[in-house]
N, C-alpha and C positions, 0 to 999 in steps of 0.2 A: 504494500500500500504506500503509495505517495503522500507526502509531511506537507502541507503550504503553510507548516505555521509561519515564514518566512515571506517576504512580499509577495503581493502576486501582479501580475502584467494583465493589463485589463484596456480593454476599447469597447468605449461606446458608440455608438452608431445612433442619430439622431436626426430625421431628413431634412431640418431646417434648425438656425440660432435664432428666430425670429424673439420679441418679446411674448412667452405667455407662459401657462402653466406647467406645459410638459420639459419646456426645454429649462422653467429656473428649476424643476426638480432632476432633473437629469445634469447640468451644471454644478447644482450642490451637493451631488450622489460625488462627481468629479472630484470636486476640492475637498471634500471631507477622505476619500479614498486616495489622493494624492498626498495629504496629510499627516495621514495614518502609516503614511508608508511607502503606498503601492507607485507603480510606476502605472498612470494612466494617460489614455489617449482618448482623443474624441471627433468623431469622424464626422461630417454634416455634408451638405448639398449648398450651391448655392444661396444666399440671403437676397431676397428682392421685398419692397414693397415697404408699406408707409407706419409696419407695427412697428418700427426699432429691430437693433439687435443687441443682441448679449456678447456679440464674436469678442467687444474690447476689453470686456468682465473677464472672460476664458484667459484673453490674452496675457491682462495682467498681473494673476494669479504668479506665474511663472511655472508648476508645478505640472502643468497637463500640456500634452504632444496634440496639439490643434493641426489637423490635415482635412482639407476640403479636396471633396471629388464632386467633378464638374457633374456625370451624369444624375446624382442621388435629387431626382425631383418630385414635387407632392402630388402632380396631375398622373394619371394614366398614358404611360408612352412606354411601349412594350419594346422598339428596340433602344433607345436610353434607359429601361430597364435590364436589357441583357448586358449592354456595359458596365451600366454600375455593378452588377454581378458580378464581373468577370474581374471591373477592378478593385473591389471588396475582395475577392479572393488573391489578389495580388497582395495587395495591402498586408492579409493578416497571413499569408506567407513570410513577407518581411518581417513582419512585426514578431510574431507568433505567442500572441495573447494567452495569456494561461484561461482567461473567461473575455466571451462578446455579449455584449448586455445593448440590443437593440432597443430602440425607443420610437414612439408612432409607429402609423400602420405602413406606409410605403418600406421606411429605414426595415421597420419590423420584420416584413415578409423577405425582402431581397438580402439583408443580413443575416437570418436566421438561415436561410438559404445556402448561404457562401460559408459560416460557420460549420456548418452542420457535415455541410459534403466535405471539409479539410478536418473532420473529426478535434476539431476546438474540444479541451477539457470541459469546459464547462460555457454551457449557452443560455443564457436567460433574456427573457423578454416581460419588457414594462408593460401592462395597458393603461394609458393614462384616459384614454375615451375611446370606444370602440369606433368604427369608422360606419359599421351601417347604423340607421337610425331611420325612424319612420318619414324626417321630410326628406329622403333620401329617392331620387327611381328607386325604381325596383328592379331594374337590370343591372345597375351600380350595387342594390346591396348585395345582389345573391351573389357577383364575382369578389366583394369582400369578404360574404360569410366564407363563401368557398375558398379561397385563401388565405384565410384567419386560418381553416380546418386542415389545410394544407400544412401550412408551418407552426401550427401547435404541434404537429409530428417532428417538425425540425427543432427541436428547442428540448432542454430539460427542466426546466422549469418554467413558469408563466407568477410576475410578479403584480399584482392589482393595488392602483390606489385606492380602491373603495369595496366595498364585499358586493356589489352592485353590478363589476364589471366581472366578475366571476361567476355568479349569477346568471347572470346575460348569456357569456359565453358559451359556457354549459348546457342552456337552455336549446343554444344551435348548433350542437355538435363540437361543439372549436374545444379542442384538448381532454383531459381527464380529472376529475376530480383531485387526482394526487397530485396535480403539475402546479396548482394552483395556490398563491401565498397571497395574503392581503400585508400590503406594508404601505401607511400611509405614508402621504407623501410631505417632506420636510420642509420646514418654513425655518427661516431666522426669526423664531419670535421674539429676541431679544429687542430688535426693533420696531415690533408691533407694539409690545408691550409696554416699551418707555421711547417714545417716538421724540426728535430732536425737536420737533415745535409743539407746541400749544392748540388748542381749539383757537384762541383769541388768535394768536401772532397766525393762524393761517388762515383764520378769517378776512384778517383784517387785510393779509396778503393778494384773495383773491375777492375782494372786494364785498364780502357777505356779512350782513351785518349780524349783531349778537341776537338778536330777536326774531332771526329767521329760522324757516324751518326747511332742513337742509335735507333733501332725498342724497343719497348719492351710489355711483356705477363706475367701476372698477373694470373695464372690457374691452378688448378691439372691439372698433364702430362697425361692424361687421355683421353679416347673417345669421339669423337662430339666437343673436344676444338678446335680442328683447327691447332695444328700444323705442321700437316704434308701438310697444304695447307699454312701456310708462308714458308717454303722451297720448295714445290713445285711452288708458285710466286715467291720468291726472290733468288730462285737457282743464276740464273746468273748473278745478281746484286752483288752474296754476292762473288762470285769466281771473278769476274773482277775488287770489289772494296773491296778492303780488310779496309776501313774504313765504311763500312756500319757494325753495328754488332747489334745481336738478345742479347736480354736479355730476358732469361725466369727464371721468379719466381714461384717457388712450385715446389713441386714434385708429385708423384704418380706412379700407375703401369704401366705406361708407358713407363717412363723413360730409361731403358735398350735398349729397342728397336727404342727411337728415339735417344740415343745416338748412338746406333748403325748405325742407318742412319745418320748422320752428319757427322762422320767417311768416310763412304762411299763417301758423295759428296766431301770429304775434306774442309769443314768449322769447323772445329773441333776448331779454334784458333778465329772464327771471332764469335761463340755460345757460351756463358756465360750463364751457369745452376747452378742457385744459389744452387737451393736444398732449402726442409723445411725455410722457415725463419717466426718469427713470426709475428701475426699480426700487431704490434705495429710498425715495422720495416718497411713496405712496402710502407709505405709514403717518407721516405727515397729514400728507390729505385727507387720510380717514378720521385724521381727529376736527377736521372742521363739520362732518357729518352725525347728521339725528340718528338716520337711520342707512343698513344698505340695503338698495335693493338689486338682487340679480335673477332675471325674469330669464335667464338661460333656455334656449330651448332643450340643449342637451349637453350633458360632461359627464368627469370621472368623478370625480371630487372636487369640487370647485376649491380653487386655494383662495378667491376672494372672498369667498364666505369666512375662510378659518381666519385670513387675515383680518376682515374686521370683526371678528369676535374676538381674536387676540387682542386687536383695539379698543373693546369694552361697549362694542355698539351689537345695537339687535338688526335681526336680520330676516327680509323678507325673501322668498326664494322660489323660484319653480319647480314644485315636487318630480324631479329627475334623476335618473342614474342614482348615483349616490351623493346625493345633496341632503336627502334624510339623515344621511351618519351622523350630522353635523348640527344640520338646523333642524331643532328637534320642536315640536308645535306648539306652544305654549309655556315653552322652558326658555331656549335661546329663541327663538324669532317664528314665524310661520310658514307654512308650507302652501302652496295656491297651486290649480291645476294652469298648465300654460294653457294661456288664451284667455284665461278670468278676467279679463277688464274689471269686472265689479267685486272679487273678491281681493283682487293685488289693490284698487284705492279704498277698499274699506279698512285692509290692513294699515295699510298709511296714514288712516286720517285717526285710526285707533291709534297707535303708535304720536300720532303726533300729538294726541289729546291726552295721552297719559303719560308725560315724563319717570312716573314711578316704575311703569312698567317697562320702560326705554331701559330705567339702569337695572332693574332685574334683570332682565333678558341679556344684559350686554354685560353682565358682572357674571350671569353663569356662565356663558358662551367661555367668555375667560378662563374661568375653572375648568371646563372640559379640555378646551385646546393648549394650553400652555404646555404641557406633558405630551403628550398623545401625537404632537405635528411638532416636536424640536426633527431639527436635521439629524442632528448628533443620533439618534434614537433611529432613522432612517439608514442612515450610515451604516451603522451596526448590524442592522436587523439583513440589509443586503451583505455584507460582511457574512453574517453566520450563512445566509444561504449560500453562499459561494459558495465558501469552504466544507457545506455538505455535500454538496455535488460533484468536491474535486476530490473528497477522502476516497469517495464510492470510486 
């Protein structure tokens, strides 16, 4: 039997560093694992488009071996998918990874793929949010169900940020019960928890006054986020009370066109659009908010939930995937079916009419996630899974 109590050589495969959830936990999997020790790499695809990226975070680290290969892309293109294949299996020739710990569904299938066929010790795959989903064709999901079910054969473990995507999985054939681990996924709550600004000093920052009552979204302006269902619930809340006001953090290609709608209903003065800000920053932000809401249509585990309950704020949320782990209905924040116009602004206007119930809900929230979502404890938990799969 083979010993790794000793480092081990590890490459992640990631199809994009864009800014969002999958990639800062697969980033912080990196730096805590380079830390520790290990000698890590991290492999991605191109970077396009208007979310941000994380590439200059990796870079400055100093500790992790960053290589971009050009064909790893997130659309469907079957021969740019044979190359990246071919140069992922180059790759970890050279390299020769003691473990390949793919991340999303594109990196997921074509890495487990090239791993798999060069007999890698050990192969693991994240699901941070499954790729089929009901607004999804249905000729798109069944080639994803079907090669989810493909490369759950190529892989020795399957790691889930939520018991939800496990669940799921299961449900449509994709791997074995025994492949499957829940390890939530890791936040810095140190800077949730005691954030460099103030409610007042970030108020006063983005021009909102103390008297307001502050919605706020944490999201790429993007499709399936929900916002065009907080203005179509809080339309009339936001024109009759011009101290209710939306704060949306990030951006994306969205943007153009829901600024174009908020023009139209005339909340143009009561919507504050940050734009890009980075990740270090957004702990900040959540202390100038009452409430968050994220009207999601679909995820793994939403990390902006955890982060603002790490922030001591309550939370509204689209009962999805594994967004229940978290926001639990009448403890931290509420659950609403997507699409509820009328039950997402009664939550809101409850919420905003009871402050006592704003800090209960945002003082338990706290208490469940400060433990349960540290990195460090992520770190670890993929650490011991390694090194079960390498002893065997």
């Amino acid at each position: 039997m083979v010993s790794y109590a000793a480092r081990m050589r590890i490459m992640h495969i990631s199809t994009r560093l864009i800014l969002g959830g999958s990639q800062e936990n697969t980033i912080l999997s990196c730096e805590g694992q380079a830390e520790a020790g290990n000698e890590v790499s991290l492999v991605y695809g191109p970077v396009y488009g208007p979310e941000g990226s994380l590439h200059d975070r990796v870079e400055s680290h100093g500790g992790i071996e960053l290589i971009e290969t050009p064909h790893l892309v997130r659309q469907l293109a079957p021969i740019r998918d044979y190359r990246c294949y071919r140069d992922l299996k180059k790759l970890m020739r050279f390299w020769k990874p003691d473990v390949v710990h793919t991340h999303s569904s594109k990196a997921g299938i074509i890495g487990r793929a090239a791993a798999w066929k060069l007999n890698i010790p050990c192969v693991i795959h994240t699901i941070h949010g499954l790729p089929f989903h009901p607004y999804e064709k249905a000729w798109k999901n069944a080639i994803y169900i079907a090669s989810e079910r493909w490369a759950a054969k190529r892989c020795h473990r399957i790691a889930c940020v939520a018991d939800a995507m496990q669940i799921q999985s299961l449900a449509k054939g994709i791997g074995k019960q025994q492949q499957f681990f829940t390890i939530y996924s890791g936040m810095e709550v140190e800077k949730y928890l005691s954030p460099k600004k103030d409610n007042n000093a970030m108020r006063q920052e983005l021009g909102i006054g103390k008297d307001d009552f502050v919605v706020g979204t944490v999201s790429r302006l993007a499709e399936h986020k929900g916002h065009d269902d907080i203005l179509d619930s809080l339309k009339v809340e936001l024109l009759n009370n011009p101290k209710v006001k939306l704060l949306w953090i990030g951006d994306g290609w969205w943007r153009e066109r829901l600024e174009k709608r908020i023009k139209e209903i005339g909340i143009e003065k009561q919507v504050i659009l940050t734009g890009l800000v980075q990740p270090e920053t957004i702990a900040n932000y959540i202390t100038a908010m009452d409430v968050l809401v994220h009207p999601s249509y679909r995820e793994g585990l939403p990390r902006t939930v955890v982060q603002a309950m790490l922030g001591g704020k309550p939370v509204i949320a689209n009962d999805v995937d594994g967004t229940r782990e978290v926001c639990i209905p009448e403890r931290t924040g509420f659950l609403i079916d997507v699409g509820d116009h009328a039950a997402l602004r009664m939550a809101v206007l409850e919420l905003r009419d009871n402050p006592e119930k704003r800090a209960l809900f945002g003082n338990a929230g706290r208490a469940l996630c400060k433990e349960q979502f540290a990195a460090s404890k992520m770190v670890q938990e993929l650490d011991k899974l390694y090194r079960e799969v390498l002893v065997r």
